[in-house]
N, C-alpha and C positions, 0 to 999 in steps of 0.2 A: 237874968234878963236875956245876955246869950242863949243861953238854954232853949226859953222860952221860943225866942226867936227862929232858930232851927227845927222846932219841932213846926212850930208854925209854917213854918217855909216846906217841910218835908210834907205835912198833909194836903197842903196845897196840888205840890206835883201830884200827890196819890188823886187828890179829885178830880184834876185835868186828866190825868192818864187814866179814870177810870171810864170820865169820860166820850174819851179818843177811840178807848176799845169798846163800846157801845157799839149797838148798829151803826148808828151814825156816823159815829167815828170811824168806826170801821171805814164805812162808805169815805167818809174825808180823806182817810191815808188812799185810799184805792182810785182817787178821782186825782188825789196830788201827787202822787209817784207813778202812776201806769203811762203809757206811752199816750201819745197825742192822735187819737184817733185820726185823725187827717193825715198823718202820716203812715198810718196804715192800709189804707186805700192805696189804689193802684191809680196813676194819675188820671186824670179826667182828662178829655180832648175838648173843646171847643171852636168857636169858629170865630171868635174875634181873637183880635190881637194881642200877644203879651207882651211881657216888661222885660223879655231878654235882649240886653243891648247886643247879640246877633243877629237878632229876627229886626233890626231897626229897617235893614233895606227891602225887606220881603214885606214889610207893614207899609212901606210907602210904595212900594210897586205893586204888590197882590191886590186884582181887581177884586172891591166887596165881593161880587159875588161868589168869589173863590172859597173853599172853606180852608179854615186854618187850621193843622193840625200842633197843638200846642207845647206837647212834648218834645217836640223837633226842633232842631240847632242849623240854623244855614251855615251852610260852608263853602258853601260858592254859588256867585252869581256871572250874567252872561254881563260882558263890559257896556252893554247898550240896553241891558236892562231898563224898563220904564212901564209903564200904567198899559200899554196896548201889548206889549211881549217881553216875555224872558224866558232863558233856560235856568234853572237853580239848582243847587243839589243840594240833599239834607242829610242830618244826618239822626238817630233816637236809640234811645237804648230799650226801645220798646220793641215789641215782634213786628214783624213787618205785616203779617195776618190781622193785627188787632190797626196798623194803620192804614193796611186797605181796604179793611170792615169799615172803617170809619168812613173815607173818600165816598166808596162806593153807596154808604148808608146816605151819606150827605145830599150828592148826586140824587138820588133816587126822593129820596125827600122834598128837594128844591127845584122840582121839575127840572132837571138835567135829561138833557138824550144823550143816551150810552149809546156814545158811536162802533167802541168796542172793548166790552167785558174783559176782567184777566182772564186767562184759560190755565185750569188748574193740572195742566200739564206737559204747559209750557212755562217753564221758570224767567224765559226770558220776554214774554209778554208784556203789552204795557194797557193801564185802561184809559182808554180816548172819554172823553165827554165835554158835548158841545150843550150853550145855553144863551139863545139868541146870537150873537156875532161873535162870542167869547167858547176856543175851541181849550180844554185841558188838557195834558196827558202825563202821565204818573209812571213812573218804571222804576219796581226794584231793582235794583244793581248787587247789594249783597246782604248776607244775614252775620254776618260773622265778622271780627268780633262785635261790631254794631251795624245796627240797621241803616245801609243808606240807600235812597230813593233819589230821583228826581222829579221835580214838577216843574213842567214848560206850559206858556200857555201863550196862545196869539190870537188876535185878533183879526175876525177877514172880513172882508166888506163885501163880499160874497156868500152864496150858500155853501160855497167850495170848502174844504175842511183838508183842504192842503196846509200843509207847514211852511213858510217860506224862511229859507234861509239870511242870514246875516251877511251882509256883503262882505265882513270880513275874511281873505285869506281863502278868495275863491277861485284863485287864479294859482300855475303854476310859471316863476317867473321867469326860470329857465337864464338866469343869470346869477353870478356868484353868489354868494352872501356870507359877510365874516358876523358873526352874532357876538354884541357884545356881553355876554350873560353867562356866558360858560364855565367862567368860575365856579359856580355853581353845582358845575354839573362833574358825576363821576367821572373817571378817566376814563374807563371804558366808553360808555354814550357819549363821551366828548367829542369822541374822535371820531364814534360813526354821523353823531350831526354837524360835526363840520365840514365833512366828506360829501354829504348830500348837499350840506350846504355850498358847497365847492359847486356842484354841479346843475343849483337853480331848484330843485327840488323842493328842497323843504325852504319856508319863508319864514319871517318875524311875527307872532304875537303880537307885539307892541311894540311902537318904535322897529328898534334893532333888535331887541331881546326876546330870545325862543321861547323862557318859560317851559322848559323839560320838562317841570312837576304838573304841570298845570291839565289834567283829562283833554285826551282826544276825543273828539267825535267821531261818532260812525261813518256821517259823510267823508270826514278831512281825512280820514282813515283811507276810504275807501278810494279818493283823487290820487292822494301822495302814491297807492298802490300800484294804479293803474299809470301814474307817472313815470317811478321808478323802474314797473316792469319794462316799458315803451321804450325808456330811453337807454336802460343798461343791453336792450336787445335793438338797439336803432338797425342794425346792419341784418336781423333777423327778423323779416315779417312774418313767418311762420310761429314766432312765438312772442310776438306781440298781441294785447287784446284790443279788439277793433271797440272804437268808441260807440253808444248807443245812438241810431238814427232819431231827429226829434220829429219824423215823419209814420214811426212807431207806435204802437200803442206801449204806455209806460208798464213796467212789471210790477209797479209799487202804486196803492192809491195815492202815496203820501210824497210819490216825488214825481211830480207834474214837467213837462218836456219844458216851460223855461225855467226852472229850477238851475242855476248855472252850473252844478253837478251829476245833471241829468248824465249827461255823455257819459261820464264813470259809471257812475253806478249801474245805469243803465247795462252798459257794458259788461262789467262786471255779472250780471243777474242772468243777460242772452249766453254768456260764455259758462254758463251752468256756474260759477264760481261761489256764490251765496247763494242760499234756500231762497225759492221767490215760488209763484207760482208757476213760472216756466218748466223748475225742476218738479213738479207738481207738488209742491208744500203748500195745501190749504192753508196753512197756519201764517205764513209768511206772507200775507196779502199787504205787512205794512213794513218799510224799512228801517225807519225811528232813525231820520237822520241826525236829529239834535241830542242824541241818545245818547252819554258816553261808551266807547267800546269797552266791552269786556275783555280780557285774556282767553278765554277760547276762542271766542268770534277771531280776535288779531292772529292767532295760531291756522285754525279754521281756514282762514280768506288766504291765508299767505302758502300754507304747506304744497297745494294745488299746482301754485309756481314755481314750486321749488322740485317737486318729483316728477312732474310733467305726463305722470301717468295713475290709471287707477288705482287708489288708496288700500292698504289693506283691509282685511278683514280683521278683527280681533275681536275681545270682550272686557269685561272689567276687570276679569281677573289677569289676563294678562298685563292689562295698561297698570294695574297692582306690581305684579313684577319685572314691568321693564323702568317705569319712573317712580315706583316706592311711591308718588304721593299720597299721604296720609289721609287727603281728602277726595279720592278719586270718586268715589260715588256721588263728589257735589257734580260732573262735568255731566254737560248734557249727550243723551247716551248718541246720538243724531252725530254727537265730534271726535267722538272715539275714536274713530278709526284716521282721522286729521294727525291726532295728538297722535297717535303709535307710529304714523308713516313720521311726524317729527322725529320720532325718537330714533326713527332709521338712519335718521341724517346723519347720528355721531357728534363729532365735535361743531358741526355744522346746524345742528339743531338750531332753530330758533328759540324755542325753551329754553336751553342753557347758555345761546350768547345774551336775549334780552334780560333773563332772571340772575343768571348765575348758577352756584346750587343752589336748591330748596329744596325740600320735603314734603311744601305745601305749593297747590298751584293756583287756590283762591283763582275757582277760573271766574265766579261772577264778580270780579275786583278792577274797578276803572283803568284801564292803561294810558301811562302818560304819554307825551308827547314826545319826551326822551326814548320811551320803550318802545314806543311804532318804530322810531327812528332808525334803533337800533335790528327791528325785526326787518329795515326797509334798504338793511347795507348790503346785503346779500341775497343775491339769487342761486339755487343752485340744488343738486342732493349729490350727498359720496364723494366727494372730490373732482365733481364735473359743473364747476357755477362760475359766477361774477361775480366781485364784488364791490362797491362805490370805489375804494380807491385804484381798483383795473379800471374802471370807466373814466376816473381822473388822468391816467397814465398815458390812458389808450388818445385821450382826445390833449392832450399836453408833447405828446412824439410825435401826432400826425401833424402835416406839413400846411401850413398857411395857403388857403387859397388864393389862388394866381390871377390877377385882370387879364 
């Protein structure tokens, strides 16, 4: 009876298994163990919302008619973020090509007017597009190790396709300030933002607290600049930068004479400092104030102040052998010659007090609030400059004014 029973049982398996390897069977094993075709595709974008509990505050603030790109991860939003403006930053592990095909397909699709196209050779480009009262704008920032962008967008109750800034942190206070949040921050940049902060310069974030990690702006960038230089040269108007007249025509379409940053920038743009169209840079018609800075642009705007004369000549190869970085070919070729007069500087470099060493200079990589800080404590080239804690010194020994 055993017997029987095994044999039974054995020809059974052989009729399933002969089964199995049938066509059909075949097809069964090849449908039940092969990969999950959905997961072989390459993601899909769309333009409604999804279910990443990231994306929750970009879902409640992204006006519908914005498209959503779905493979992207927020990673930061502007603190007054809401339904008529925000600045965001994202972040995808997708090409940055494949998400600006898409914006742009979207755009052109949903009746969008492209106010202004990327330009494929310009990497720091952004593309503008306006749709009835609702203006966009989209800026890659970097491609490595992931792709992050920003997408800002506001609302104007004009035809005007001006940006208008945040009231936040528009002012320079020009009074002390101890930040309670330093903790936080390396010993190095500790010391250079408390030093400015010693002397009204740099202001609070939020509350008391600086938030050193937190991306600067190009505007806030470009005030603290024009702050620092004015006041570590008070006694030198010769090398002070005169602030922009609002009786001017502006150099930027994007920053309009009551922009409460106009003065800077402005300033900044007349005194040839930034590419604008004054320096005849067709391409610089817009200044992308809600933009985060890059590290070159922060090198770029600063080195100017610091050698007080024409920049050298160089090329790639040499910026190859004088700072080794391993990714010299990512810098835009327009700052080369910024980045090499840095490297003149020596131990005074601004590269090597903000960064430290590196090998890499990720120049299209957002610079914090801490690393402005730190590019904003010294003025100077070769051993002939100032720096925040001499302007501390300097106004701490001079003598009390007398009734």
């Amino acid at each position: 009876m055993k017997t029987f029973t095994k044999i039974t049982k054995i020809t059974l398996l052989l009729s399933i298994f002969s089964v199995l390897t049938s066509c059909s069977g075949s097809q069964f094993f090849e449908n039940r163990f092969s990969a999950d075709p959905s997961l072989q595709n390459s993601p899909e974008v769309s333009t409604s919302p999804t279910d990443n509990p990231n994306q929750v505050i970009s879902a409640q603030n992204l006006p519908a008619e914005i498209p959503r790109y779905s493979n992207a991860t927020l990673e930061e939003t502007s603190p007054d973020a809401n339904r008529d403006r925000a600045q965001t930053r994202w972040s995808s592990a997708d090409s940055i090509n494949l998400i600006t095909d898409f914006y742009q397909q979207q755009f052109q699709t949903n009746n969008w007017e492209i106010i202004q196209p990327l330009s494929p050779n310009d990497p720091n480009s952004a593309l503008i597009a306006k749709k009835n009262d609702l203006q966009v704008t989209l800026t890659p920032l970097s491609k490595s190790p992931k792709t992050e962008f920003t997408l800002d967008y506001q609302r104007q109750n004009t035809s005007t396709t001006l940006v208008i800034p945040s009231p936040q942190n528009t002012n320079i206070s020009n009074q002390p300030i101890t930040f309670n949040d330093l903790d936080q921050v390396s010993e190095p940049l500790k010391d250079y933002i408390q030093d400015l902060g010693n002397l009204g310069i740099l202001s609070p974030k939020n509350g008391n607290d600086f938030q050193a990690n937190v991306p600067i702006t190009r505007r806030e960038y470009a005030r603290l600049l024009v702050a620092a230089n004015n006041q570590f040269y008070a006694t030198s108007p010769s090398k002070q930068i005169r602030l922009g007249n609002k009786n001017t025509t502006p150099a930027f379409s994007d920053v309009s004479v009551n922009d409460p940053d106009f003065p800077s920038i402005q300033g900044l743009a007349e005194a040839g400092l930034i590419s604008s169209p004054l320096t005849n840079d067709s391409n610089a018609i817009l200044f992308r104030p809600n933009v985060a800075l890059t590290r070159e642009n922060l090198i770029a705007w600063k080195v100017p102040l610091d050698t007080r004369k024409t920049l050298p000549n160089t090329s790639i190869e040499n910026l190859k052998e004088t700072w080794g970085f391993q990714d010299t070919a990512k810098i835009d070729p327009k700052l080369w010659r910024a980045i090499h007069g840095d490297f003149q500087n020596g131990e005074q470099a601004n590269i090597r007090r903000v960064f430290g060493y590196t090998t890499l200079f990720q120049p299209k990589k957002s610079v914090s609030r801490g690393e402005a800080a730190a590019a904003l404590w010294y003025f100077g080239f070769q051993g002939d400059g100032i720096s925040a804690k001499d302007v501390l010194s300097l106004k701490n020994s001079s003598p009390s004014p007398t009734n």
